[in-house]
C-alpha positions as CSV (number, residue, x, y, z in Angstrom):
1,X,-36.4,13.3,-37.2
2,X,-39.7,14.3,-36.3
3,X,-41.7,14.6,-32.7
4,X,-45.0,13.1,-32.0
5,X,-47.0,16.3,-33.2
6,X,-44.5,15.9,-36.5
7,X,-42.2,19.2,-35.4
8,X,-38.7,18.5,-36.2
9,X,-36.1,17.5,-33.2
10,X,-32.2,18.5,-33.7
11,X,-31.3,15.7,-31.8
12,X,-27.7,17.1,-32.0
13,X,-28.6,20.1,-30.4
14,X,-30.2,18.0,-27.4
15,X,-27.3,15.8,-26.9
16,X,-24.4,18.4,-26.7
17,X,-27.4,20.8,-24.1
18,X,-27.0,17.2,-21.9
19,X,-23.8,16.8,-22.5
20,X,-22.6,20.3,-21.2
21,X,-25.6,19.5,-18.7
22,X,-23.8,16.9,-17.2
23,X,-20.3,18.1,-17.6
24,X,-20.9,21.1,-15.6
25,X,-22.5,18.6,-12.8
26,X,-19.6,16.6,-13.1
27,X,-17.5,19.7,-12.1
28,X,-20.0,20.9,-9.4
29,X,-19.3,17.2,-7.9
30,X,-15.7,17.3,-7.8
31,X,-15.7,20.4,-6.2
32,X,-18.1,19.9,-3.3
33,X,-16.1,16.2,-3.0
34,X,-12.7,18.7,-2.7
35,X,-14.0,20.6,-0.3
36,X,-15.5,18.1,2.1
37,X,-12.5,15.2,1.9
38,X,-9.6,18.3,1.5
39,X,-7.9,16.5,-1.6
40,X,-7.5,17.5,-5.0
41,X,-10.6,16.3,-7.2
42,X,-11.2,16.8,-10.9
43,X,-14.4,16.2,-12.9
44,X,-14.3,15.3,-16.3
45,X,-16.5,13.8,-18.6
46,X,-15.0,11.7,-22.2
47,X,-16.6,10.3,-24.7
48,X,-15.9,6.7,-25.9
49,X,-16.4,3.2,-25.1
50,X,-16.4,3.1,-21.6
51,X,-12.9,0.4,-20.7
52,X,-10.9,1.6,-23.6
53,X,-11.5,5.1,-22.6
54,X,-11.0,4.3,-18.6
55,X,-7.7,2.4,-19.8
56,X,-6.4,5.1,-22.4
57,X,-6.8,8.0,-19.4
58,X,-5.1,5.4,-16.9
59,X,-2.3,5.0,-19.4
60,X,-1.8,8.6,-20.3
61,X,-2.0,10.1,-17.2
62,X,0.3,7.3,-15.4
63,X,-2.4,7.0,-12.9
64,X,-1.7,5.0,-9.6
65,X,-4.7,2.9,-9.6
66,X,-8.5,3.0,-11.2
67,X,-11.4,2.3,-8.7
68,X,-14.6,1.1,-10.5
69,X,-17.9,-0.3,-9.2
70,X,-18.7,-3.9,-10.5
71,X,-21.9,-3.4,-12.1
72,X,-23.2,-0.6,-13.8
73,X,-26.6,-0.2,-15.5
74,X,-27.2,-3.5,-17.0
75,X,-28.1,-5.3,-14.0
76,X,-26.4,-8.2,-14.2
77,X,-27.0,-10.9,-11.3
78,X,-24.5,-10.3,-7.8
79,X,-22.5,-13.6,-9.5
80,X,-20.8,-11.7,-11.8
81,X,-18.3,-8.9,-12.4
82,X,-20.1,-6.1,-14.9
83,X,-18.3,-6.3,-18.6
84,X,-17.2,-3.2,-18.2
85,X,-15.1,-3.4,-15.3
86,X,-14.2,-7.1,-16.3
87,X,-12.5,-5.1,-19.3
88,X,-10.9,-2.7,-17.8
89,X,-8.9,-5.2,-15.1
90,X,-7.8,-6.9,-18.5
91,X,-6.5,-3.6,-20.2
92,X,-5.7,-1.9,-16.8
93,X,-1.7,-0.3,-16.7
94,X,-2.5,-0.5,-13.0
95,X,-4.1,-2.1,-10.2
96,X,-7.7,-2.1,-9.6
97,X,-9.8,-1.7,-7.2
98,X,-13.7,-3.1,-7.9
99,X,-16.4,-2.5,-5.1
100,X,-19.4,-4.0,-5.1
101,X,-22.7,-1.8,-5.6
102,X,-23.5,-2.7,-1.7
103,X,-20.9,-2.3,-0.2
104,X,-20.9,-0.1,2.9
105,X,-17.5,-0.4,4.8
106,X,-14.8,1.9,4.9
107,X,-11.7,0.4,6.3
108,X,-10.2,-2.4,5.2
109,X,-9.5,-4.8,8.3
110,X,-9.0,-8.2,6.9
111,X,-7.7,-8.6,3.6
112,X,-7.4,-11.8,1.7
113,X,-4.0,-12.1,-0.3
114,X,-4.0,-14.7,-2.5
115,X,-0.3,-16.6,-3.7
116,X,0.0,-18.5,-6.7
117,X,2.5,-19.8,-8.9
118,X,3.4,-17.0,-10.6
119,X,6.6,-14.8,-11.3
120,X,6.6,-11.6,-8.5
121,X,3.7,-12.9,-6.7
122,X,5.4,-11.9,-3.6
123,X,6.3,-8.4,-5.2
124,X,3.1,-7.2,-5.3
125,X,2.5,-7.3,-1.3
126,X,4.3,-4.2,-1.1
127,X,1.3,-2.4,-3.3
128,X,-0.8,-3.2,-0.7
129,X,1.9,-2.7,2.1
130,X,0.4,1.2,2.7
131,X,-3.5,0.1,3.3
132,X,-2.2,-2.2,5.6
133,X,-0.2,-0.2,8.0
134,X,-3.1,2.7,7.7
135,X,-6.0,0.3,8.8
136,X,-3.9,-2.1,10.7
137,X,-5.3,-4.9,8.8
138,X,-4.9,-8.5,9.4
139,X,-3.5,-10.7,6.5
140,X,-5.3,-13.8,5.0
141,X,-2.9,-15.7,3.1
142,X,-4.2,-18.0,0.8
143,X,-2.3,-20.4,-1.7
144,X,-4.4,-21.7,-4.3
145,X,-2.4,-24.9,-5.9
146,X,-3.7,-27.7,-8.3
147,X,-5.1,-30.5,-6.2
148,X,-4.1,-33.2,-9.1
149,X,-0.3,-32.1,-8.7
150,X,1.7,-32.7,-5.5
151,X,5.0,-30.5,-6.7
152,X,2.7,-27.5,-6.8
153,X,1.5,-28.0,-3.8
154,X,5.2,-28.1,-2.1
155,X,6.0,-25.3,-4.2
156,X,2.9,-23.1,-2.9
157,X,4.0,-24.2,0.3
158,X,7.7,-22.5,0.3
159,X,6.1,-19.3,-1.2
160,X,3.7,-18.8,1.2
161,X,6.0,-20.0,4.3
162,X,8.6,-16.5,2.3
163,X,5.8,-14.1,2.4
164,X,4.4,-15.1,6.3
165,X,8.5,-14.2,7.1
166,X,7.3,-11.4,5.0
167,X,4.7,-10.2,7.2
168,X,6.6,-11.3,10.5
169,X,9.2,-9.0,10.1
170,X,6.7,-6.1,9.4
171,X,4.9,-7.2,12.5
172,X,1.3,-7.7,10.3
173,X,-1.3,-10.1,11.7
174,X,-1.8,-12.7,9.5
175,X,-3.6,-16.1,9.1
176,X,-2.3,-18.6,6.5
177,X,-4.8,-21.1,4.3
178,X,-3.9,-23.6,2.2
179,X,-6.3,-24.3,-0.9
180,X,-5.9,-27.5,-2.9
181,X,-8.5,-27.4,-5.7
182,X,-9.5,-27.1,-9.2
183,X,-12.6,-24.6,-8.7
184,X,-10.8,-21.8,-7.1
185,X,-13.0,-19.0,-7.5
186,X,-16.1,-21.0,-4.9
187,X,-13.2,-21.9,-2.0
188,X,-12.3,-17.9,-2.2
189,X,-15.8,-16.9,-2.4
190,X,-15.8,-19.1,0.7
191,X,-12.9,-18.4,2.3
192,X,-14.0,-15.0,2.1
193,X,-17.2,-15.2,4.0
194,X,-15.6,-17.4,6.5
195,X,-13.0,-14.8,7.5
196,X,-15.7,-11.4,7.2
197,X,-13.1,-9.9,4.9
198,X,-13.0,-6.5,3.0
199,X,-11.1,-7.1,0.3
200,X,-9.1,-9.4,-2.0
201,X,-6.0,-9.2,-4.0
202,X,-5.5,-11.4,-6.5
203,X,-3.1,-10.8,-9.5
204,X,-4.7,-10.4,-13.3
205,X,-2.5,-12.7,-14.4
């Protein structure tokens, strides 16, 4: 490949001068972020496609949890999760935690637990059990059941009424919401606004 003026470019040689570049950066980051927040950082930069690679490293190195922004530089509309981090929550070995790109708070006060119908939905409180007691944060339980079937409604009732005894006998502040409908994902966009919360937890199931 040739320049404008028709010299030759090693476009090879420029790739692996930006990778190093930002390698080293990378490393220069995690330092400064272990020295400021005292905990144990690490820098690295992979190649790959970005999920798989996230996903592979997650799996590998039994991480606890992968935090990911929800947009990256495609610009997507506010509506949407970003592909990348859509894929990863689907390949994930682990929870995840997306935040969106303006997103300023730093304590998580009221969080919005959502209950369905599924196996060890009630289980995966206890994942959460630790940000809880750290911010003293106030529960939002909400069941999301199919409106068109009665039985799941009773059913959603009985598993949320088990995880407010839950929460009692932890002594956690909590607020219970019952949502009978077919478009979940607008009610919890909803619900969240109405309550100010900072986070929700919702299975990937």
């Amino acid at each position: 490949m040739t320049d404008l003026e028709g010299n030759k470019v090693n476009q090879y040689s420029d790739y692996k001068e930006d990778f190093e570049a930002i390698k080293n950066e990378m490393k220069e980051l995690a330092v400064k972020l272990s020295y400021q927040e005292h905990i144990m950082v690490e820098g690295r930069l992979e190649k790959g496609t970005i999920d798989n690679k996230i996903c592979s490293m997650a799996r590998k190195g039994k991480f606890d949890i992968i935090i990911v922004g929800t947009h990256g530089v495609s610009g997507q509309s506010d509506l949407y999760i970003g592909s990348n981090a859509f894929n990863v929550i689907k390949c994930a070995p682990c929870p995840v935690l997306t935040i969106p790109g303006k997103w300023d708070r730093q304590y998580f006060t009221k969080i919005i637990f959502l209950v369905r119908l599924i196996s060890g939905i009630l289980e995966k409180y206890m994942y959460i059990q630790p940000i809880v007691e750290k911010n003293n944060s106030e529960i939002i339980i909400v069941g999301l059941a199919d409106s068109n079937n009665p039985n799941t409604v009773k059913e959603m009732v009985v598993l949320v009424d088990k995880l407010k005894m839950i929460l009692h006998n932890k002594n956690v502040n909590f607020t219970t919401k019952l949502i009978p409908a077919k478009d979940f994902y607008s009610r919890i966009l909803e619900t969240s606004e109405e309550f100010d919360a900072d986070l929700i937890v919702i299975s990937a199931k």
